[in-house]
C-alpha positions in Angstrom: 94.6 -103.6 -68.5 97.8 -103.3 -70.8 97.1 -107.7 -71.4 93.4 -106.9 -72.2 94.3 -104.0 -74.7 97.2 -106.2 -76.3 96.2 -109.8 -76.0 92.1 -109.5 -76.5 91.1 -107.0 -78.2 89.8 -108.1 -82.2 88.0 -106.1 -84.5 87.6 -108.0 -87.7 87.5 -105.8 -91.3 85.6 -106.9 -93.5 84.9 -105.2 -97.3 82.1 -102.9 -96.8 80.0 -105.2 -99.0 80.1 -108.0 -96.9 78.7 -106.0 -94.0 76.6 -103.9 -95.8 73.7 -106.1 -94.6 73.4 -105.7 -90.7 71.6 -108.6 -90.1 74.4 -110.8 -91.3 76.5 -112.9 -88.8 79.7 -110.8 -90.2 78.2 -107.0 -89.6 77.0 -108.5 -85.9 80.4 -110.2 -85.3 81.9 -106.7 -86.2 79.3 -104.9 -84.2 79.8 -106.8 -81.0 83.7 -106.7 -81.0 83.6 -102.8 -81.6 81.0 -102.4 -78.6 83.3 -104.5 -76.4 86.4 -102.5 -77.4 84.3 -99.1 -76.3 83.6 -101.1 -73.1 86.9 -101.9 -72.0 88.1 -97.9 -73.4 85.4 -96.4 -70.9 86.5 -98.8 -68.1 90.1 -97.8 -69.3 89.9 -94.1 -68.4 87.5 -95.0 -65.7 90.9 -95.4 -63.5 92.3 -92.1 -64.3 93.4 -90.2 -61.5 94.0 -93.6 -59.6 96.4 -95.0 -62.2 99.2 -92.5 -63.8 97.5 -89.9 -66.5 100.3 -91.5 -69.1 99.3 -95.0 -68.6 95.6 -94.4 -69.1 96.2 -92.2 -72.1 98.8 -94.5 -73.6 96.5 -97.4 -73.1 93.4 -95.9 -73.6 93.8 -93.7 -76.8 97.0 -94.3 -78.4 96.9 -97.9 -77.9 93.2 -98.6 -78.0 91.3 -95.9 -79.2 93.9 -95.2 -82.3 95.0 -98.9 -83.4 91.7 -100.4 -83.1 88.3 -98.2 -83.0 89.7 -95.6 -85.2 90.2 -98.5 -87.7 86.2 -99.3 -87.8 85.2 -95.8 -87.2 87.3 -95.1 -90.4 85.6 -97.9 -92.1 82.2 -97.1 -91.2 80.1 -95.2 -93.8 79.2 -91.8 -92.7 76.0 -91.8 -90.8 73.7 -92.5 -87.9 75.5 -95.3 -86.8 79.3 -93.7 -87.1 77.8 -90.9 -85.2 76.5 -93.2 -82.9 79.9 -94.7 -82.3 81.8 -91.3 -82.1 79.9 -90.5 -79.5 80.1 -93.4 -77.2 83.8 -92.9 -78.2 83.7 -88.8 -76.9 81.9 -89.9 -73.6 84.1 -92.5 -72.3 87.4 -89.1 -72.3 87.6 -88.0 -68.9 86.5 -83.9 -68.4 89.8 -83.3 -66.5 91.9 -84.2 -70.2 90.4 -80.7 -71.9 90.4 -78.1 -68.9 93.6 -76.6 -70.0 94.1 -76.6 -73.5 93.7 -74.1 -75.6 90.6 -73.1 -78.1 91.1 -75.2 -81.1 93.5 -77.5 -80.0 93.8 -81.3 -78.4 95.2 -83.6 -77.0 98.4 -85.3 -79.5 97.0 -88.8 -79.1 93.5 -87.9 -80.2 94.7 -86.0 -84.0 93.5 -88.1 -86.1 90.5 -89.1 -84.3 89.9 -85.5 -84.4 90.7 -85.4 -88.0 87.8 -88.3 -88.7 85.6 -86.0 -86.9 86.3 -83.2 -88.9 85.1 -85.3 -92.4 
């Protein structure tokens, strides 16, 4: 998982301009390589509770989740389709994460994902 994270994941940026046009070969290039990344998140903290908590979290969100998705969700106009992604993003966390944290607080990994949701 850690040589998947580290060695294949890609998420091109491109100027909003150039992928303004989701039909172009740039936007679907972007498009595919941020689906895959969710893929590979979800099947990430699929092996929680079989792997350690720390390695799935480190992996998952710190690694994944906050050097790569957060990166397109942040460069995603706000919108149907960020929504979209945020909420691919919120399904793949396991349940078990939240049960004992307080109201109004989170997990530290997930901040500034927290922070995009709150704009």
């Amino acid at each position: 998982m850690k040589k998947s994270v580290e060695e294949d994941v890609f998420i091109p940026l491109y100027p909003e301009s150039t992928v303004e046009d989701k039909s172009s070969l740039r936007s679907k290039f972007q498009e595919r390589r941020f689906w895959s990344a969710v893929k590979l998140l979800s099947n990430i903290l699929l092996w929680d509770g079989i792997v350690q908590e720390d390695t799935a979290r480190d992996l998952g969100l710190s690694k994944l989740l906050n050097r790569y998705l957060l990166l397109n969700l942040l460069n995603t106009p706000p919108g149907p389709d960020n929504i979209e992604k945020c909420n691919k993003v919120v399904a793949c966390l396991p349940e078990r994460w939240f049960q004992d944290l307080k109201s109004g607080s989170t997990l530290p990994e997930l901040q500034n994902f927290c922070q995009h949701l709150l704009r």
